[in-house]
mmCIF file as Biopython writes it, N, C-alpha, C and O atoms, coordinates in Angstrom:
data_model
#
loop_
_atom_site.group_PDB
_atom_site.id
_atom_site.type_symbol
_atom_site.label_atom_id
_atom_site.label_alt_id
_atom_site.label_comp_id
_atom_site.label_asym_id
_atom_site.label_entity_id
_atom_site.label_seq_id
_atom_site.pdbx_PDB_ins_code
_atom_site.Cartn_x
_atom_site.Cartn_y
_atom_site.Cartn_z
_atom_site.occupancy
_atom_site.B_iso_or_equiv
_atom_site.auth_seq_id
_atom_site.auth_asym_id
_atom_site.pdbx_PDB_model_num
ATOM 1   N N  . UNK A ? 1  ? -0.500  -19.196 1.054   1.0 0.0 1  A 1 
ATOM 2   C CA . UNK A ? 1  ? -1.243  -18.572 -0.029  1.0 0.0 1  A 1 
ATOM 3   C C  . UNK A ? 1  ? -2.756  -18.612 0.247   1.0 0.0 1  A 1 
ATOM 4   O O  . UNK A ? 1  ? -3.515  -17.688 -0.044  1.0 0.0 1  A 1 
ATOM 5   N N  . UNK A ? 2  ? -3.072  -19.584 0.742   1.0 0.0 2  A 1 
ATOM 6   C CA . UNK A ? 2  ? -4.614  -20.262 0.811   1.0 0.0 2  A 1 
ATOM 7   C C  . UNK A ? 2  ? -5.293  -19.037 1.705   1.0 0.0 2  A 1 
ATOM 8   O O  . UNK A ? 2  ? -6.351  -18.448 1.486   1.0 0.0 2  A 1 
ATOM 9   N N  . UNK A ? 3  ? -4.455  -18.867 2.654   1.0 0.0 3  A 1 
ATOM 10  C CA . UNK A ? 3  ? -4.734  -17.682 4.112   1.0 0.0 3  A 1 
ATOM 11  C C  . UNK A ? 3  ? -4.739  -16.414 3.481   1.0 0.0 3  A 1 
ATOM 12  O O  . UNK A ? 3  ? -5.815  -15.817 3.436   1.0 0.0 3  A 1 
ATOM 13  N N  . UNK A ? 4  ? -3.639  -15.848 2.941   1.0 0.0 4  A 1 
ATOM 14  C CA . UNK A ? 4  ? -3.898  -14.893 2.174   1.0 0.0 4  A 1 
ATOM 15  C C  . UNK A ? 4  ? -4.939  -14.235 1.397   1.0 0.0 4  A 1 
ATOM 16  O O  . UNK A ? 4  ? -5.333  -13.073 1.310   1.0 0.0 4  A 1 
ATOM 17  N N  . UNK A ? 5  ? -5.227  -15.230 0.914   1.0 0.0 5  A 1 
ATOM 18  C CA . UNK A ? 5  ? -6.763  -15.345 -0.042  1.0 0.0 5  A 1 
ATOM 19  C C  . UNK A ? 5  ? -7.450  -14.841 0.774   1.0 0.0 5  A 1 
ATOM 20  O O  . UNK A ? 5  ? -7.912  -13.703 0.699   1.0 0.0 5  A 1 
ATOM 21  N N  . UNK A ? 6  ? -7.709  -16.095 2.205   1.0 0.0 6  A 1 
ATOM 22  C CA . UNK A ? 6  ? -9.042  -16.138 3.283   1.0 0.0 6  A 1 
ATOM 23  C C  . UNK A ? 6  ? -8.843  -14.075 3.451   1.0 0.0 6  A 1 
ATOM 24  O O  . UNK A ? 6  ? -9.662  -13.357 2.877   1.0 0.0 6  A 1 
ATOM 25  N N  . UNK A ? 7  ? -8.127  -13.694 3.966   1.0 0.0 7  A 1 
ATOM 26  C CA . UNK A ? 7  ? -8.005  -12.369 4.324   1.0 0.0 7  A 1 
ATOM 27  C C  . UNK A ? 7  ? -8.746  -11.255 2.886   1.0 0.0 7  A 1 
ATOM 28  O O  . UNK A ? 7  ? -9.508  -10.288 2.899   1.0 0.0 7  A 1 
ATOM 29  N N  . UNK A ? 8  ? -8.089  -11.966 1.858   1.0 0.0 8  A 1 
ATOM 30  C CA . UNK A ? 8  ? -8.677  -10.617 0.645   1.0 0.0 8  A 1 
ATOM 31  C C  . UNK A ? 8  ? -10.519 -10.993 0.269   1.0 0.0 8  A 1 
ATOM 32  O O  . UNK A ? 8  ? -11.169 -10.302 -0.515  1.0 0.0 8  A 1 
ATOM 33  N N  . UNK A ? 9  ? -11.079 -12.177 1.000   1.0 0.0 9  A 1 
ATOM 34  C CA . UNK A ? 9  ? -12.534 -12.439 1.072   1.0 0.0 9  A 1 
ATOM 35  C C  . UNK A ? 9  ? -13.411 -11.336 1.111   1.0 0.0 9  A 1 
ATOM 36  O O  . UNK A ? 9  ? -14.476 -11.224 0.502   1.0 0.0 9  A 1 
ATOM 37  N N  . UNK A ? 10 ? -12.745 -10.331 2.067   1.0 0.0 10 A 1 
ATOM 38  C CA . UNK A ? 10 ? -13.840 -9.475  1.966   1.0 0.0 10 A 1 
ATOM 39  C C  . UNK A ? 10 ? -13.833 -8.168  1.071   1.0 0.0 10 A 1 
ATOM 40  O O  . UNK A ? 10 ? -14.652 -7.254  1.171   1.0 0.0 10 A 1 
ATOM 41  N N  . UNK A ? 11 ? -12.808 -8.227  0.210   1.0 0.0 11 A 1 
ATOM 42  C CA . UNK A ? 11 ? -12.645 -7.300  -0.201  1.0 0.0 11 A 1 
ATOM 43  C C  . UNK A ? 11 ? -13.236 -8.148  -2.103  1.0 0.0 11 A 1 
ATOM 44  O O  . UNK A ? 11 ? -13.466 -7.350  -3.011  1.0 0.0 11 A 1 
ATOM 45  N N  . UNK A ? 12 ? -13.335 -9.171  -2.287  1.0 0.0 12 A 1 
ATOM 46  C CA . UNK A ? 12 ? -14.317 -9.490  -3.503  1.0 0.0 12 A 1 
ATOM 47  C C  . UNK A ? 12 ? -15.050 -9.213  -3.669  1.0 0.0 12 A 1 
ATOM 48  O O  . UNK A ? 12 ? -15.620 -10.061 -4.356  1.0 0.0 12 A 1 
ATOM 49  N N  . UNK A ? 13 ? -15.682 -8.357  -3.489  1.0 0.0 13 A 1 
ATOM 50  C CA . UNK A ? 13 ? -17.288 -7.918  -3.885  1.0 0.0 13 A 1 
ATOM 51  C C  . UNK A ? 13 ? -16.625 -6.751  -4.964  1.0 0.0 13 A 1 
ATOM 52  O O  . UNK A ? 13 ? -17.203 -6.447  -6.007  1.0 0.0 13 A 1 
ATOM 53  N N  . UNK A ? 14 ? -14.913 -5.964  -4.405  1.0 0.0 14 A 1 
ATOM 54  C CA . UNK A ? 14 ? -14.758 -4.803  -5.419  1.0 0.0 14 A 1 
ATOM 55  C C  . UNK A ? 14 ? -14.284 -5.338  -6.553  1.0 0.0 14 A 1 
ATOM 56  O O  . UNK A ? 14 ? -13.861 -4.578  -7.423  1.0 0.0 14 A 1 
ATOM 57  N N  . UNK A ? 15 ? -14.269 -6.761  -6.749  1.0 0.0 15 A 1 
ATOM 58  C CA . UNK A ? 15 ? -13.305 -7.254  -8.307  1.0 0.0 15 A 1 
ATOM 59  C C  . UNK A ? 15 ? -14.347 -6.944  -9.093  1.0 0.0 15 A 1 
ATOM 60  O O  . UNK A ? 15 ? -15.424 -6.525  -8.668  1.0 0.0 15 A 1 
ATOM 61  N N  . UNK A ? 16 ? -13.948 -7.221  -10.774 1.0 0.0 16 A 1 
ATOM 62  C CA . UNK A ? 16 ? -15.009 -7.180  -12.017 1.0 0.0 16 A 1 
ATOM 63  C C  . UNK A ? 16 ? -14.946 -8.621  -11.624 1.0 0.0 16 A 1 
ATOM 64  O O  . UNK A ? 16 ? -14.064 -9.137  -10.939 1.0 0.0 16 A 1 
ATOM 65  N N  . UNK A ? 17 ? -16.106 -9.268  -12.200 1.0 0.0 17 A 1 
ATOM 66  C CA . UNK A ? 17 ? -16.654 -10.203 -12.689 1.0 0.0 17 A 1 
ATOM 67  C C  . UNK A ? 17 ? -15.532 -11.344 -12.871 1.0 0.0 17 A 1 
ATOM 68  O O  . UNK A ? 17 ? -15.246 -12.296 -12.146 1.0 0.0 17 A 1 
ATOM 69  N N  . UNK A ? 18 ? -14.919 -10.838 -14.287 1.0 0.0 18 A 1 
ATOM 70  C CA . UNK A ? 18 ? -13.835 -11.982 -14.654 1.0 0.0 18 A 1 
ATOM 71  C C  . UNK A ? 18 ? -12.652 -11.679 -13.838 1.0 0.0 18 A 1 
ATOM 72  O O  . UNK A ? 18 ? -11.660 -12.124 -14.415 1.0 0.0 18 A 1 
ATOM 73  N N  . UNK A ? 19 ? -12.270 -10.942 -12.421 1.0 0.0 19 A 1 
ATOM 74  C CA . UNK A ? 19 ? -11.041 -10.922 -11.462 1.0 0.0 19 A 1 
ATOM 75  C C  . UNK A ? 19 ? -11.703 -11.888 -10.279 1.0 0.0 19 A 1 
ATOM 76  O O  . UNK A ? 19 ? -11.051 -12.647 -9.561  1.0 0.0 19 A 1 
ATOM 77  N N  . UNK A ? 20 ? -13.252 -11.676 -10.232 1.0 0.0 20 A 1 
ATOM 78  C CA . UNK A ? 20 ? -13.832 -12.936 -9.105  1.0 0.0 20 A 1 
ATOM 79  C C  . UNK A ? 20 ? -14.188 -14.066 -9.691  1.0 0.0 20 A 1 
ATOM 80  O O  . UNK A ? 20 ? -15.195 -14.587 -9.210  1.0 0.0 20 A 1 
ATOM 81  N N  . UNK A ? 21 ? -13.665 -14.634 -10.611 1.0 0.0 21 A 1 
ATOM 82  C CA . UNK A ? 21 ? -13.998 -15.683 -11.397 1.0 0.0 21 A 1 
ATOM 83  C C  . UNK A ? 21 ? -12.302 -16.610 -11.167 1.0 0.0 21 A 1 
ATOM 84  O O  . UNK A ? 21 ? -12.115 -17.790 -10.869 1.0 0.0 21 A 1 
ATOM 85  N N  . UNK A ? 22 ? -11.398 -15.614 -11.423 1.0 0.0 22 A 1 
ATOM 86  C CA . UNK A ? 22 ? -9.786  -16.054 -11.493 1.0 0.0 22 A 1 
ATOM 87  C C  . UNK A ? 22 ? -10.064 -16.233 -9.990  1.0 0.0 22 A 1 
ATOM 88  O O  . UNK A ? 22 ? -9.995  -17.411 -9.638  1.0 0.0 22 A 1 
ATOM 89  N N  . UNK A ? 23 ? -10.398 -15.246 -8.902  1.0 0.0 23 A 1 
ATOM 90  C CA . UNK A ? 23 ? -9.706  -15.716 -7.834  1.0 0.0 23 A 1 
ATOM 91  C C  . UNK A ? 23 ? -10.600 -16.689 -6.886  1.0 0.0 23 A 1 
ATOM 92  O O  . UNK A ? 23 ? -10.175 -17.239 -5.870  1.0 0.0 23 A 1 
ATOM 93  N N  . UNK A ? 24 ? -11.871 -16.793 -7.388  1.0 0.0 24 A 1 
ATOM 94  C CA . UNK A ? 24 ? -12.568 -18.301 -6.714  1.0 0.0 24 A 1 
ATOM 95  C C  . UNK A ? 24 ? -12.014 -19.390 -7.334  1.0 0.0 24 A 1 
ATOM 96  O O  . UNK A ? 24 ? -12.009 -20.354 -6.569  1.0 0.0 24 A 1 
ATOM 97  N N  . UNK A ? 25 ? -11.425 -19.688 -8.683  1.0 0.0 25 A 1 
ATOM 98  C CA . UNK A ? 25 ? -10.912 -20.424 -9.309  1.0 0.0 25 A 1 
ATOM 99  C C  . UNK A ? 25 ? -9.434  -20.671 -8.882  1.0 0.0 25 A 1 
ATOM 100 O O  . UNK A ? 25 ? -9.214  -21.779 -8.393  1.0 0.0 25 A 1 
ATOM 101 N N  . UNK A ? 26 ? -8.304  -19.738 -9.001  1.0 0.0 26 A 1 
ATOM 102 C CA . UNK A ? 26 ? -7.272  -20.084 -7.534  1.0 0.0 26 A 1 
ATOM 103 C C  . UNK A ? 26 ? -7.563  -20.318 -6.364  1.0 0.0 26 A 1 
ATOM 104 O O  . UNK A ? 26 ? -6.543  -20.689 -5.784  1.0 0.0 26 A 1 
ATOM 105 N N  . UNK A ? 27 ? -8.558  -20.296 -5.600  1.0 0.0 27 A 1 
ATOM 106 C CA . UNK A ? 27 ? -8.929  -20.823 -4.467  1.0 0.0 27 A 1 
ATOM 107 C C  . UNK A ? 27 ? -9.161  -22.106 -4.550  1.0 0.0 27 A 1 
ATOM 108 O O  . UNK A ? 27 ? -8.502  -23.068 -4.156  1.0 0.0 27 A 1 
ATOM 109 N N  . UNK A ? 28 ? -10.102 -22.035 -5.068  1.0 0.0 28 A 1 
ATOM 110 C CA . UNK A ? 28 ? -10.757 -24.265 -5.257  1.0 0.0 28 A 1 
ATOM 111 C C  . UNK A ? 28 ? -9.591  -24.734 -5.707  1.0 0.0 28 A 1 
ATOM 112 O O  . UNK A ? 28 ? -9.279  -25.682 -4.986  1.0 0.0 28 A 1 
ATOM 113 N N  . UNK A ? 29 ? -8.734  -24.535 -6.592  1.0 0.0 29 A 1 
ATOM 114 C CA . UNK A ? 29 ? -7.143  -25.051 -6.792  1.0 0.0 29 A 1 
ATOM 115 C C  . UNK A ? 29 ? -6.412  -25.453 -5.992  1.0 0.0 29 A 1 
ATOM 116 O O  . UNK A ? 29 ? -5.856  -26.550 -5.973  1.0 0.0 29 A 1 
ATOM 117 N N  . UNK A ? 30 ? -6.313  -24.259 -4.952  1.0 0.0 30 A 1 
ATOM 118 C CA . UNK A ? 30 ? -5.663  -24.708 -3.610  1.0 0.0 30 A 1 
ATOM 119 C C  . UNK A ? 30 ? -6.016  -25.357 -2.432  1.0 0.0 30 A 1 
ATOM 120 O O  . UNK A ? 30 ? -5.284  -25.514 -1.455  1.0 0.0 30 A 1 
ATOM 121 N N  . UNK A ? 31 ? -7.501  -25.835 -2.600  1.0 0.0 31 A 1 
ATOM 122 C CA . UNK A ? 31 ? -7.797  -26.394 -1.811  1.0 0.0 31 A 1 
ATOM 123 C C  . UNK A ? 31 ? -7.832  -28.023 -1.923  1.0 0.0 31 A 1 
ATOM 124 O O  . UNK A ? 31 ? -7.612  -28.954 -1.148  1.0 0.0 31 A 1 
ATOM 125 N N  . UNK A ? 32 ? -8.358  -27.839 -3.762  1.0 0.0 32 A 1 
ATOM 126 C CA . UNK A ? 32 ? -8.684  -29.332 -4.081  1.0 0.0 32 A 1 
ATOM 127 C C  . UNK A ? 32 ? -7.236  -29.413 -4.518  1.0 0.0 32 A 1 
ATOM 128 O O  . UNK A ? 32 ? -7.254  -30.437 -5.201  1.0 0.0 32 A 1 
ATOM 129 N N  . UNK A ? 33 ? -6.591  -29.177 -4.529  1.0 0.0 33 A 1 
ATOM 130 C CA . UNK A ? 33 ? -4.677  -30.072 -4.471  1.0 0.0 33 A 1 
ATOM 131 C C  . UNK A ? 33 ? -4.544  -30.280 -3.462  1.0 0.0 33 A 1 
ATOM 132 O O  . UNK A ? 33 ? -4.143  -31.403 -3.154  1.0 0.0 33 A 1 
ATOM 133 N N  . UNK A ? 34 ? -4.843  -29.197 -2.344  1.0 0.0 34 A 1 
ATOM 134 C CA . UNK A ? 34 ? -4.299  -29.523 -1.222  1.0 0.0 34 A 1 
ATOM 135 C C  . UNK A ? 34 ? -3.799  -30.769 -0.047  1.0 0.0 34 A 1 
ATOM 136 O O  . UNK A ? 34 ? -3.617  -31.327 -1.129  1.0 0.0 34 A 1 
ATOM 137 N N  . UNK A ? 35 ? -3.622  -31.206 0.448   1.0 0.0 35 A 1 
ATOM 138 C CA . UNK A ? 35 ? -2.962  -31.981 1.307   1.0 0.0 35 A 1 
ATOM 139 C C  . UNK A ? 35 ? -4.099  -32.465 2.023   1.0 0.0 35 A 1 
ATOM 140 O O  . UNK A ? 35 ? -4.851  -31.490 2.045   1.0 0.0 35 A 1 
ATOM 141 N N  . UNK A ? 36 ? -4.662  -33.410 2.624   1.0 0.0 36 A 1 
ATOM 142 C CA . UNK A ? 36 ? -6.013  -33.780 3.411   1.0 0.0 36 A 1 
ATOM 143 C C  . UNK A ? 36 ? -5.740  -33.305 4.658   1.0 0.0 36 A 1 
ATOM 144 O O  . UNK A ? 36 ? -6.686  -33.261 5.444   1.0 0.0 36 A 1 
ATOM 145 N N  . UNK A ? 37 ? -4.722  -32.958 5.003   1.0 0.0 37 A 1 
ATOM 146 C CA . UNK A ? 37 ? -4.466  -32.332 5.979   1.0 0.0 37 A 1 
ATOM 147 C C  . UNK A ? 37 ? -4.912  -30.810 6.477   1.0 0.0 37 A 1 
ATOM 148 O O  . UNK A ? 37 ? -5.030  -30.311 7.596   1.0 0.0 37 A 1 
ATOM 149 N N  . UNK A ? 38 ? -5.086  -30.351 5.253   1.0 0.0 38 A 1 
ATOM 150 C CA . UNK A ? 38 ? -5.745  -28.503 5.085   1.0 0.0 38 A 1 
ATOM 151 C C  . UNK A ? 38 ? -6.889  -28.393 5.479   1.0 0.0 38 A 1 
ATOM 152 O O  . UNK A ? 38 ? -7.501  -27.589 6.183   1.0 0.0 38 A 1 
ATOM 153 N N  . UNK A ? 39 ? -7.242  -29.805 4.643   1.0 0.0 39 A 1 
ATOM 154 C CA . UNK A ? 39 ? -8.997  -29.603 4.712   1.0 0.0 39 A 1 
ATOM 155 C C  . UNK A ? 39 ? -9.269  -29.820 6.272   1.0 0.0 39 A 1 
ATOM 156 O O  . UNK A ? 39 ? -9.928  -28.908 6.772   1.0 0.0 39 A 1 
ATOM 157 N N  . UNK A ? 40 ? -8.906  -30.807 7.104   1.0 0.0 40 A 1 
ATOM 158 C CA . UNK A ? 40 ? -9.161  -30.820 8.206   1.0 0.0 40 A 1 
ATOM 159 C C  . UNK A ? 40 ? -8.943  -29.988 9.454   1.0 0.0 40 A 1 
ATOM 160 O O  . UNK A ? 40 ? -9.313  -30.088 10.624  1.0 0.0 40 A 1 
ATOM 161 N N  . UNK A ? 41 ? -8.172  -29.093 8.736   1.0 0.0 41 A 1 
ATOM 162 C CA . UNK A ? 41 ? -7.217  -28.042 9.797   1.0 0.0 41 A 1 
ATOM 163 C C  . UNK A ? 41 ? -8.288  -26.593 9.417   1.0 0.0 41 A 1 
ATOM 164 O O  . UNK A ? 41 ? -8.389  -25.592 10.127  1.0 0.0 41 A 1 
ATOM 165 N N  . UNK A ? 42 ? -8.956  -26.830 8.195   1.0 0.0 42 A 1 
ATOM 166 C CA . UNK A ? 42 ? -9.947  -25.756 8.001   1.0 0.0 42 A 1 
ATOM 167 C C  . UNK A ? 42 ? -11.179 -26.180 8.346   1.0 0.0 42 A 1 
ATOM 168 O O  . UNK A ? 42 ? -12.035 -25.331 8.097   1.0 0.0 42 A 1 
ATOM 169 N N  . UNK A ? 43 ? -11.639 -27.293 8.884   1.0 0.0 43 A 1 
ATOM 170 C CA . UNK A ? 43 ? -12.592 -27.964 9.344   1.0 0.0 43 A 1 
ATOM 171 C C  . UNK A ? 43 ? -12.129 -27.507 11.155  1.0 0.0 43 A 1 
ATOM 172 O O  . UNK A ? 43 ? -12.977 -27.247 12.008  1.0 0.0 43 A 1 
ATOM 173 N N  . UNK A ? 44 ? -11.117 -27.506 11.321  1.0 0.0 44 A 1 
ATOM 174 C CA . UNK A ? 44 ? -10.956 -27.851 12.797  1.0 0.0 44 A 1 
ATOM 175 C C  . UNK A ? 44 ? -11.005 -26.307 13.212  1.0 0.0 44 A 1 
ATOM 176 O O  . UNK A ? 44 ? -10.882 -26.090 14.417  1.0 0.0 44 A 1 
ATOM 177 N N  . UNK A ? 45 ? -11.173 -25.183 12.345  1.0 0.0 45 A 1 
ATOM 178 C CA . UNK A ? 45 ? -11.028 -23.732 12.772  1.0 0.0 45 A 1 
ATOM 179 C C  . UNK A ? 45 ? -11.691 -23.312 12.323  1.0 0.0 45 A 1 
ATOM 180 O O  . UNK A ? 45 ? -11.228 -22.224 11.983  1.0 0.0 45 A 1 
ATOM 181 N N  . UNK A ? 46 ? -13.056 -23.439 11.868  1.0 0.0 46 A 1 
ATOM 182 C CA . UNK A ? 46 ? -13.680 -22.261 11.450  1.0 0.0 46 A 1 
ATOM 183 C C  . UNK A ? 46 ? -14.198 -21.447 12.575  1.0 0.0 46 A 1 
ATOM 184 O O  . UNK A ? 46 ? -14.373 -20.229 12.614  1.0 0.0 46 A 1 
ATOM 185 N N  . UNK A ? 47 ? -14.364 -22.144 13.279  1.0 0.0 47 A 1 
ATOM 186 C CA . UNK A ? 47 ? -14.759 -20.568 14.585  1.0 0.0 47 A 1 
ATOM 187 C C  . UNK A ? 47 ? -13.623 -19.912 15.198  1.0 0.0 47 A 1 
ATOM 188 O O  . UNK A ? 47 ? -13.684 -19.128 16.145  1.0 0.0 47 A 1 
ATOM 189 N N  . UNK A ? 48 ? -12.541 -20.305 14.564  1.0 0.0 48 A 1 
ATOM 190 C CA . UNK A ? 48 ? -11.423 -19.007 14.883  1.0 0.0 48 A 1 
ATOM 191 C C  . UNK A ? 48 ? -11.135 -17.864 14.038  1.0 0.0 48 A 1 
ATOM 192 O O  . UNK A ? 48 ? -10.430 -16.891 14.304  1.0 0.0 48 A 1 
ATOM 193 N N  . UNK A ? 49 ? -12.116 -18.257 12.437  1.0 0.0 49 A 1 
ATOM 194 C CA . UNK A ? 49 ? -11.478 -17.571 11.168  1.0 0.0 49 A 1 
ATOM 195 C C  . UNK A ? 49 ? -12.888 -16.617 11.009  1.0 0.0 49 A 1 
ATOM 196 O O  . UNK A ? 49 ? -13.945 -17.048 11.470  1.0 0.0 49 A 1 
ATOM 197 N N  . UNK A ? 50 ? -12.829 -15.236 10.296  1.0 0.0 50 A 1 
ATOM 198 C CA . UNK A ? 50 ? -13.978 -14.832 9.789   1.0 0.0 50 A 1 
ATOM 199 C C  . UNK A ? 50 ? -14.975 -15.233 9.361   1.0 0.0 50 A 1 
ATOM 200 O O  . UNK A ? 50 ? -15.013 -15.970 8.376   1.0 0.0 50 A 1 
ATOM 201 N N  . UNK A ? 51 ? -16.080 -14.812 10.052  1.0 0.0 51 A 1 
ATOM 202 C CA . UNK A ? 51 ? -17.388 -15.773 9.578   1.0 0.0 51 A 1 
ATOM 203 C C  . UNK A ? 51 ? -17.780 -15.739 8.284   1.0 0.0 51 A 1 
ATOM 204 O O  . UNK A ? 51 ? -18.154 -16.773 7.731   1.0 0.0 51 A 1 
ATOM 205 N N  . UNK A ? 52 ? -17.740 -14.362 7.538   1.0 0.0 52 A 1 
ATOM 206 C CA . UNK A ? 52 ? -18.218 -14.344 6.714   1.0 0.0 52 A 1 
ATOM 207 C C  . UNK A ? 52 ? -17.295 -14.529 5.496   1.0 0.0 52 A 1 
ATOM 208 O O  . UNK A ? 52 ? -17.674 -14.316 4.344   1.0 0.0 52 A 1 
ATOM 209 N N  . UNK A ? 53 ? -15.566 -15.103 5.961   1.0 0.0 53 A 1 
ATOM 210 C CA . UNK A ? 53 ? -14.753 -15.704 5.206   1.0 0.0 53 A 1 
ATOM 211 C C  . UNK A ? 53 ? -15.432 -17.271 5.159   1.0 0.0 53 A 1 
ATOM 212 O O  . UNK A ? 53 ? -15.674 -17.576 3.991   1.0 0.0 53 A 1 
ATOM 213 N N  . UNK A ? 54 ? -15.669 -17.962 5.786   1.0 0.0 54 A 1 
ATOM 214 C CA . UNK A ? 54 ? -16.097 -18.793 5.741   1.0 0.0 54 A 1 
ATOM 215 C C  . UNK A ? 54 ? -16.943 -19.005 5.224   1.0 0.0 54 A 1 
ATOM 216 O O  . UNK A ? 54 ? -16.852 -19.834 4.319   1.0 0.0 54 A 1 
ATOM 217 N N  . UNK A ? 55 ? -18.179 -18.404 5.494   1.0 0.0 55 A 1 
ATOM 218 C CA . UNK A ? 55 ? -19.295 -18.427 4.824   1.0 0.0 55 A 1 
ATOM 219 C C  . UNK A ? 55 ? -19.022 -18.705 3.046   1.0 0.0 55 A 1 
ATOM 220 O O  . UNK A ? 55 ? -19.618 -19.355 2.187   1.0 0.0 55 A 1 
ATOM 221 N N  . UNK A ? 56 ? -17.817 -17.845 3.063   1.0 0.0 56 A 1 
ATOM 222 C CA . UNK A ? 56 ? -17.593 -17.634 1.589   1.0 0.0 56 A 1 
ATOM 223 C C  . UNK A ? 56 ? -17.210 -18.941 0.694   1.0 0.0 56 A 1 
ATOM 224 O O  . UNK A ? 56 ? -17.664 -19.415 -0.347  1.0 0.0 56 A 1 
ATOM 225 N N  . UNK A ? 57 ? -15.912 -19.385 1.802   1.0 0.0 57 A 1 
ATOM 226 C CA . UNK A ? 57 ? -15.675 -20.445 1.192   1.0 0.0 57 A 1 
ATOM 227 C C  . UNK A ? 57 ? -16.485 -21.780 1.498   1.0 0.0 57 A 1 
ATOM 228 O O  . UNK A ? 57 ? -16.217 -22.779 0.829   1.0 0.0 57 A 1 
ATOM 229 N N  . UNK A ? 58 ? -17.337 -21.829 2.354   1.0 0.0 58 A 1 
ATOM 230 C CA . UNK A ? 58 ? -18.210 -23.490 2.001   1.0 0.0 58 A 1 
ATOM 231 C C  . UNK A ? 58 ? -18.731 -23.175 0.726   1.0 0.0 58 A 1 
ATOM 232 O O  . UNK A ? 58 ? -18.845 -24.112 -0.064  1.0 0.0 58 A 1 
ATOM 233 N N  . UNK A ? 59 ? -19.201 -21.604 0.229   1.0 0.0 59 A 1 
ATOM 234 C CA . UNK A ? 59 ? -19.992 -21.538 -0.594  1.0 0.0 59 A 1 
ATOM 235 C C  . UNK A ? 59 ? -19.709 -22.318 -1.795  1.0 0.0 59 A 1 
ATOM 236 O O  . UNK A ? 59 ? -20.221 -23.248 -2.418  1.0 0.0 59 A 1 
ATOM 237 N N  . UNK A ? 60 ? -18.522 -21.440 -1.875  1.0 0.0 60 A 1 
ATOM 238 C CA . UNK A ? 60 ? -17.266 -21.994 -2.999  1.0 0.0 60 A 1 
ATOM 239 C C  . UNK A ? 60 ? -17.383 -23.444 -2.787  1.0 0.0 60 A 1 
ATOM 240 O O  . UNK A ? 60 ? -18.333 -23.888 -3.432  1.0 0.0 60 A 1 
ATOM 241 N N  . UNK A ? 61 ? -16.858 -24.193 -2.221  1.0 0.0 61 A 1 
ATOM 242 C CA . UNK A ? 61 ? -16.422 -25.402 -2.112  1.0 0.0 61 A 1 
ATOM 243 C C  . UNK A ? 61 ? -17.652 -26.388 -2.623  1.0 0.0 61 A 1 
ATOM 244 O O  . UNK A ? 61 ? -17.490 -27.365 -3.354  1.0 0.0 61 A 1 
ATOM 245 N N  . UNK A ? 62 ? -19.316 -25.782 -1.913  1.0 0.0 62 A 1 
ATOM 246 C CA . UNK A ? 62 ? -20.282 -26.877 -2.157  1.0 0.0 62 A 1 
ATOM 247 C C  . UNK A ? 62 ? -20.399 -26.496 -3.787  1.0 0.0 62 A 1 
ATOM 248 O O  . UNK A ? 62 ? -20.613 -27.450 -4.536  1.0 0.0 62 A 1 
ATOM 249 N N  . UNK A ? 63 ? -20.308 -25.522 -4.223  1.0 0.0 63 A 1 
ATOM 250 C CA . UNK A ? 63 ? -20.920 -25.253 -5.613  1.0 0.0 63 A 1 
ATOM 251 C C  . UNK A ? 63 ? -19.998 -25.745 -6.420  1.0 0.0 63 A 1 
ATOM 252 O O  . UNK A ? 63 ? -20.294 -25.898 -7.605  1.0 0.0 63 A 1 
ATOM 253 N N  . UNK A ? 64 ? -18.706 -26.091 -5.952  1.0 0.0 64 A 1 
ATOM 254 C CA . UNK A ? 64 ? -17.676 -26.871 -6.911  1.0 0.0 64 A 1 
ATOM 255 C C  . UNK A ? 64 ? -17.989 -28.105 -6.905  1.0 0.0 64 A 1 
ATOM 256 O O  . UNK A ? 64 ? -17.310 -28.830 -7.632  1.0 0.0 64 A 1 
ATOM 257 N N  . UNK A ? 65 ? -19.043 -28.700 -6.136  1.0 0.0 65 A 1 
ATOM 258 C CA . UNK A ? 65 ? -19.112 -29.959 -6.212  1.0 0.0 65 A 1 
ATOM 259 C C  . UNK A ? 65 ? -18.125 -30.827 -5.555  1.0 0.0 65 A 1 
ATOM 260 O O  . UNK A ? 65 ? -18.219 -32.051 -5.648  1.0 0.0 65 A 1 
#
């Protein structure tokens, strides 16, 4: 699911407001449940994954605190 997401990244800019609100909010869900294992496996690849997927999600992640 988490990957899935990573792929529809670039296409958020076309949601309204409250559809990029639900789906940064299912994202941080799946990450902060996730397994410590994710996090490190998304630590161990970001230079294999879209940059500017990435970009997206540290964003996400630091602003969640």
């Amino acid at each position: 699911m988490a990957i899935s997401r990573a792929f529809a990244i670039e296409f958020v800019d076309l949601l309204s407001p409250g559809e990029r609100a639900e789906f940064d909010s299912a994202f941080l869900h799946l990450w902060k449940d996730a397994p410590p294992l994710n996090g490190l496996w998304y630590e161990a690849s970001k230079d294999l994954l879209n940059p500017d997927a990435v970009r997206y999600i540290d964003n996400l992640l630091a602003q969640s605190g």
